[in-house]
C-alpha positions in Angstrom: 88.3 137.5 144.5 91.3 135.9 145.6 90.8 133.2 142.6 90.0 135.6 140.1 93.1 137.8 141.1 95.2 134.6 140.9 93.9 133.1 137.6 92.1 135.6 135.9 94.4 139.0 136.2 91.8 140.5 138.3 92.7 143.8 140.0 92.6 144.0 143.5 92.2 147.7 145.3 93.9 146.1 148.7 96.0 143.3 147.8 97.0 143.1 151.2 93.4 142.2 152.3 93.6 138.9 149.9 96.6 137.5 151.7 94.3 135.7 154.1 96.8 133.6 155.7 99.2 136.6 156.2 102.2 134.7 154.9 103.2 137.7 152.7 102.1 136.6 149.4 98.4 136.2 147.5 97.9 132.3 146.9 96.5 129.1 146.8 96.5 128.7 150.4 94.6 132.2 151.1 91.7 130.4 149.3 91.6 127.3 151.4 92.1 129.7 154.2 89.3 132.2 153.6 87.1 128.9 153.0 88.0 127.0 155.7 87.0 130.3 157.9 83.8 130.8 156.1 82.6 127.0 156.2 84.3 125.9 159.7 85.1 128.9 161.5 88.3 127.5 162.8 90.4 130.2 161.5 90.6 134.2 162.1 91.5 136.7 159.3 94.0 139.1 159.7 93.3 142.8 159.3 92.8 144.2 157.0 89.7 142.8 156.2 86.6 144.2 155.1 86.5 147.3 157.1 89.0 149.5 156.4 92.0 149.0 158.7 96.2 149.1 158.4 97.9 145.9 158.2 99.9 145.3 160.9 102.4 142.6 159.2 105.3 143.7 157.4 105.3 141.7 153.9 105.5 144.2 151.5 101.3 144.2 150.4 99.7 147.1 150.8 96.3 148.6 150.3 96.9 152.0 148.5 94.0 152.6 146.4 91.1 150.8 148.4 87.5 152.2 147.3 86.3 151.5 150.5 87.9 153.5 152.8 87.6 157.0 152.8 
């Protein structure tokens, strides 16, 4: 999703979840990120994440309208 939302104009409930890397803004380097913790495990995603959760960093993402959460 983070690729889609990048390149394609996709709509993201939580952008905040998409910043993988939690440097404040949805990029490149979240992909890579996100990949290099699916495939090598050598890296930890910030909340929020999949579960609904608040994100503790403050960058100015938010998650306002995630379906998920209740």
């Amino acid at each position: 999703l983070v690729i889609q939302f990048m390149f394609q104009s996709y709509t993201l409930d939580c952008i905040s979840a998409a910043d993988n890397n939690d440097d404040g803004s949805v990029d490149l380097t979240d992909a890579i990120y996100l990949l290099s913790h699916i495939f090598n495990g050598t890296v930890s995603i910030p909340a929020p994440t999949a579960s609904c959760g608040v994100d503790p960093s403050l960058d100015g993402l938010d998650c306002q309208n995630h379906g998920a959460c209740p």
